[in-house]
C-alpha positions, 0 to 999 in steps of 0.5 A: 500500500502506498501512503501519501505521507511515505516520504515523509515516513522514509526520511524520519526513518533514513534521516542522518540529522533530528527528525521531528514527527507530528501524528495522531494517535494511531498513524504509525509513530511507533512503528516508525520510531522503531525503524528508525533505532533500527537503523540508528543501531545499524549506523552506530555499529559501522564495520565492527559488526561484520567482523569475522572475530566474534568478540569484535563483532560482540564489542562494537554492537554494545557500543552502537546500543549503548548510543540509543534510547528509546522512550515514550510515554506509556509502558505499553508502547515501550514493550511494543517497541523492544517486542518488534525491534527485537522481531526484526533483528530475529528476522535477519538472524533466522533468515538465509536470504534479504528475498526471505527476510521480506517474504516473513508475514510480519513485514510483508506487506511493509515497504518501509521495512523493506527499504530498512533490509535492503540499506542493511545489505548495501551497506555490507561489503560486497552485498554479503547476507553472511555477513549481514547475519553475523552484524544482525546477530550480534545486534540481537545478542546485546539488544537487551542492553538498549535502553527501552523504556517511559519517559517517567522510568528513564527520568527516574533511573537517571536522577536516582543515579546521579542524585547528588549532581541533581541537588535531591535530598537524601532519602528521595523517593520517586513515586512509580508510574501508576501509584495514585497520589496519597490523599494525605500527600498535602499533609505528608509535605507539610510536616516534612517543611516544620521538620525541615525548617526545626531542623535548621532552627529558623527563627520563631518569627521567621516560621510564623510568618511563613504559617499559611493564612486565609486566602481570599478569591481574586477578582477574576473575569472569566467562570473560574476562580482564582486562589493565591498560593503561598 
């Protein structure tokens, strides 16, 4: 199937430079993004890949790896990527021919993919699908290197590691991705500033007058209230 938007989709995918996509849900972003950490990958690991010593090949495909992140904003579509990038690699390891690589039904009718496959194979030294197999095997060897993850978990890895260069405090807890806000979140904060503010022995005047007051409803146009914060 042609698509009027198929060069669009064939540049954010072979783009040496940033490609920005704006989508509806649903048009194929996921798809799209996947390919294009294929080819990332790909790139990334250069001639290194095609090696014919097995750690060579091992070595410069974690290096390519650890040069991508995936991320998105649901678990869901995370897994959806790792689940078809790692279908992809399997597919040129499993593979004895580029002709049977596009003839598996999962990219059949793909022809976005088919233009993946067929980059691989020409950037291969003489169109050789031998070693095409071994850079795709080793690719797929280390593949659960690739960080693949939501923005929330790659944030949270990220500063939980590097705490003290991001100013936390120690004892920092992230909240994880579906855990709802405790009601009494409000209060909890709350008594961890009085605590905070004992601790550094704030002057008495100093924490009365930082005790909330009445607040009162501005005089705004419009069907909503507005409420000072303190």
């Amino acid at each position: 199937m042609s698509l009027s938007d198929q060069e669009d989709r064939r540049a954010a995918v072979f783009s040496e430079d940033h490609a920005f996509v704006w989508a509806s849900a649903g048009t194929g972003k996921t798809h799209t993004l996947t390919l294009r950490a294929l080819v990332l990958v790909w790139r990334f690991g250069g001639p290194g890949i095609f090696a014919s010593d097995r750690g060579n090949r091992l070595r410069s495909a974690r290096e390519a790896v650890r040069r991508v992140v995936l991320t998105t904003f649901t678990r869901k579509a995370a897994a959806e990527m790792q689940t078809r990038l790692y279908r992809y690699l399997d597919l040129f390891v499993e593979s004895e021919s580029l002709q049977q690589v596009c003839q598996d039904p999962l990219v059949r009718e793909d022809r976005l993919f088919a233009e993946v496959a067929e980059f691989f194979l020409e950037s291969v030294p003489g169109r050789s699908f031998e070693r095409l197999h071994r850079g795709a095997e080793a690719l797929s060897e280390v593949a659960s290197e690739l960080q693949i993850s939501t923005l929330h978990s790659f944030a949270a890895g990220l500063l939980s590691r590097h705490p003290v260069e991001a100013g936390l405090p120690p004892g920092c807890r992230f909240a994880g991705e579906d855990e709802d806000q405790p009601a009494e979140l409000e209060e909890q904060l709350l008594e961890r500033w009085w605590q905070t503010a004992a601790l550094q022995d704030v002057p008495r005047e100093s924490v009365s007058s930082a005790q909330p007051t009445e607040t009162k409803p501005l005089n705004c146009s419009g069907p909503w209230a507005c409420w000072p914060t303190f």
